[in-house]
C-alpha positions in Angstrom: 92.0 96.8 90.0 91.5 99.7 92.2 92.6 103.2 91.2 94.3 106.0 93.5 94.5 109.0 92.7 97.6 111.4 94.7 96.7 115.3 94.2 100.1 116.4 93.8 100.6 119.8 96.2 103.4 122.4 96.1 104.4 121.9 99.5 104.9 118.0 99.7 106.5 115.3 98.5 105.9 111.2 97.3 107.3 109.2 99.3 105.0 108.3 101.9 102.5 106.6 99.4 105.5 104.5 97.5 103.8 101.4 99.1 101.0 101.7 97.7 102.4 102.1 93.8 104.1 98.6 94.6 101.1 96.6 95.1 99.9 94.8 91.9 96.4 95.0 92.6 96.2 98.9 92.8 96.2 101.4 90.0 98.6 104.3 91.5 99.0 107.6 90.0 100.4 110.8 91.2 98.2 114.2 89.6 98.0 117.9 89.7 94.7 118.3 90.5 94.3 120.5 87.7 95.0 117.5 85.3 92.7 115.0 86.6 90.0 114.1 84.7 88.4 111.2 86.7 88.0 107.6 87.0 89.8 107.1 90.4 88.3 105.3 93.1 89.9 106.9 95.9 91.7 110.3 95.8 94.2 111.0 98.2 94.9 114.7 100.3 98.3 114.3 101.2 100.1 116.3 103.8 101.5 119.7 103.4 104.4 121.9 104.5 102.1 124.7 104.5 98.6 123.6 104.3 97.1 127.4 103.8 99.2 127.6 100.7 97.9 124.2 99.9 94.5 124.3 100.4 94.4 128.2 98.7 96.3 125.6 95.5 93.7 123.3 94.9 90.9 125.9 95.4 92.5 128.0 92.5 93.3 124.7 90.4 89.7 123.2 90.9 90.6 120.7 93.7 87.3 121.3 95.6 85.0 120.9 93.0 86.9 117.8 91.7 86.6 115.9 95.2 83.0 117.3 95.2 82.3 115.5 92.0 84.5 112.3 92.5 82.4 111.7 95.8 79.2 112.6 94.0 80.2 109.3 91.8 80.8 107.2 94.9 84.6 107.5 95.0 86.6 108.2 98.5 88.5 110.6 100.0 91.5 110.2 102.3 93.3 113.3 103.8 96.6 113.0 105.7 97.8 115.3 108.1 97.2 118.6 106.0 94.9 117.1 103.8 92.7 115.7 106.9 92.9 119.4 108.1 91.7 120.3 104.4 88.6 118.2 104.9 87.3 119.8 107.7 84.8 123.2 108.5 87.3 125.6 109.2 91.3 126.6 109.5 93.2 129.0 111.7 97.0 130.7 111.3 96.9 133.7 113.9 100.6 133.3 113.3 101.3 133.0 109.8 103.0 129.8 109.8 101.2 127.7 107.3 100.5 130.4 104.4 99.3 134.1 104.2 95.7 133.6 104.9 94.9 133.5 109.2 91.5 131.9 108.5 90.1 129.6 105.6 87.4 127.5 105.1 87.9 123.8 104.9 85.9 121.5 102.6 83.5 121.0 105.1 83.6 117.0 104.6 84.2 116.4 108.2 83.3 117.8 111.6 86.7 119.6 112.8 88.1 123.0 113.1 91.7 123.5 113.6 94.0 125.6 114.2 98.1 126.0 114.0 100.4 126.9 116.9 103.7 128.6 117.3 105.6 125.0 117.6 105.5 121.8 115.8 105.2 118.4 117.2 107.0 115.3 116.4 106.4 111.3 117.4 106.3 108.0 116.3 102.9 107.1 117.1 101.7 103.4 117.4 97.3 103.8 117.8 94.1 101.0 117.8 92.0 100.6 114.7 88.1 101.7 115.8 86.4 100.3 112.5 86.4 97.6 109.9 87.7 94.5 109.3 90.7 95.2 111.2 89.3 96.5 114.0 91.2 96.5 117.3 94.5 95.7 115.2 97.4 98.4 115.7 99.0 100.6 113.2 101.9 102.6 113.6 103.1 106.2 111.8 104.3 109.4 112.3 102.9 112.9 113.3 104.6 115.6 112.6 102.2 118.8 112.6 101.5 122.2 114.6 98.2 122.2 113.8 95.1 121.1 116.7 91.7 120.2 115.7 88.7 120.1 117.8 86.0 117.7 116.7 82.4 119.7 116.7 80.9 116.4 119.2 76.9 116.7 118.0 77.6 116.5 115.0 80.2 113.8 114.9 78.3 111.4 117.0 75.6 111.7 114.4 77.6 111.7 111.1 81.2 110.2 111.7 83.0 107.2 113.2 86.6 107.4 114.9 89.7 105.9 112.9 91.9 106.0 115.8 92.8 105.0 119.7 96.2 106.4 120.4 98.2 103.9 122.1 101.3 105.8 122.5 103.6 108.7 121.3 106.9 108.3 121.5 108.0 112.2 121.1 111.1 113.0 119.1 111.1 116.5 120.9 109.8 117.6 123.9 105.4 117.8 123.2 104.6 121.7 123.0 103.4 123.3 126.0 99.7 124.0 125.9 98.5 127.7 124.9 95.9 129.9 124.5 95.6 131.3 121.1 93.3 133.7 120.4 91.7 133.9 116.9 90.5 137.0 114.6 87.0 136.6 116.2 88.2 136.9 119.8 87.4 133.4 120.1 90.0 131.9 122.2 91.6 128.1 121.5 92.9 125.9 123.9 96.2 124.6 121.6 97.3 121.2 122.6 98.7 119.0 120.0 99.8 115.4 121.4 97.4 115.3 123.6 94.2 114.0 122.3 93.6 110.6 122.8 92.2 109.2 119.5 93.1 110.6 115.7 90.9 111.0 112.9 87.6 110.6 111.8 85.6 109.0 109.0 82.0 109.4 107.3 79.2 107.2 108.1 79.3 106.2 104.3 82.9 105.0 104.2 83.3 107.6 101.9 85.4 110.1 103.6 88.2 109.1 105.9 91.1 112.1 107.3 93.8 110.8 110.5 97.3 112.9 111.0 99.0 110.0 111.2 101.8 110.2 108.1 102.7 106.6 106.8 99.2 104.7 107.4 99.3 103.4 104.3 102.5 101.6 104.9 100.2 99.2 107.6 98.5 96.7 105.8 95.5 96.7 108.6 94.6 100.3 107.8 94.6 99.1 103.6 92.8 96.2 104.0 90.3 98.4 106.5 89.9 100.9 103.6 89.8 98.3 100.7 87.0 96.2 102.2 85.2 99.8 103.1 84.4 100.0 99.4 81.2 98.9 97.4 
């Protein structure tokens, strides 16, 4: 029986992974990461409300070094929405709308840097499985998120694989208007949520997997993709 592991953040709630606790053959548990003591397969980054806040949460409560150490023992990591931002190099609030911090560090677990806009954006999104057993089978979810990462491209097309094709977004408010926002460094980004055309990203190993698209695991293509994924 396989065993996931929820980290439990201040900012979000359960629901989205209920699925998951009703199939028989999976072991589900939700934890505070500062109660975990192991023995999960595959740990979970959920979304977040306000993924500074978050991410400063399970720095302070040893989340880092636990996902360090569960991957160092062959386990998996799956980050949703906030969580997938989490995962990556590097996070920017010029605005303030995610926590009191305008620039973190991610994990550094995959190739992305992103950074939060003044608006968010909403859709039901139906997108292609790139990888696995269920490759080229569809999977549908829900975005909702102001935040825009940009994939650093040498180093993905050495080190990841894409999850996602988007198929279509069906927007439940008119898609944010593309901006320039310009960081602490002077750097200016190009902010355009909703309208990349492919989501998420995942190690060459299998091990670490991060898409913004809420309610994946309610598609049995993307489970069986990530189940079979595993040694």
């Amino acid at each position: 029986m396989r065993k996931f592991v929820v980290f439990e953040l201040p900012f979000r709630g359960r629901d989205e992974f209920l699925p998951l606790a009703g199939n028989p053959s999976l072991d589900v548990k939700w934890v505070k990461p500062q109660h975990y003591r192991g023995g999960a397969d595959v740990v979970i980054l959920p979304g977040s409300g306000r993924t500074m806040s978050d991410l400063v949460y399970l720095r302070e409560n040893g989340g880092e070094w636990l996902i360090g150490e569960h991957l160092s023992r062959g386990g998996t990591v799956v980050g949703i929405c906030g969580g997938y931002q989490m995962l990556g190099e590097r996070l920017y609030d010029p605005l303030l709308k995610q926590g009191e911090h305008k620039e973190l560090s991610g994990f550094g677990l995959l190739a992305i840097k992103t950074t939060f806009g003044p608006k968010m954006m909403q859709s039901r999104t139906t997108a292609r499985l790139q990888l696995g057993v269920c490759a080229g089978e569809t999977v549908k979810g829900v975005e909702v998120r102001s935040g825009y990462s940009e994939a650093n491209a040498l180093v993905v097309s050495k080190t990841h694989l894409p999850l996602l094709s988007i198929l279509n977004r069906d927007f439940q408010e008119p898609k944010p208007e593309r901006k320039a926002i310009r960081l602490g460094d002077n750097q200016l980004v190009n902010w355009q949520p909703g309208d990349e055309t492919s989501d998420g990203l995942v190690s060459l190993d299998r091990k670490v997997w991060g898409t913004y698209l809420h309610l994946i695991f309610h598609n049995q293509a993307f489970c069986r993709t990530l189940l079979a994924a595993m040694p």
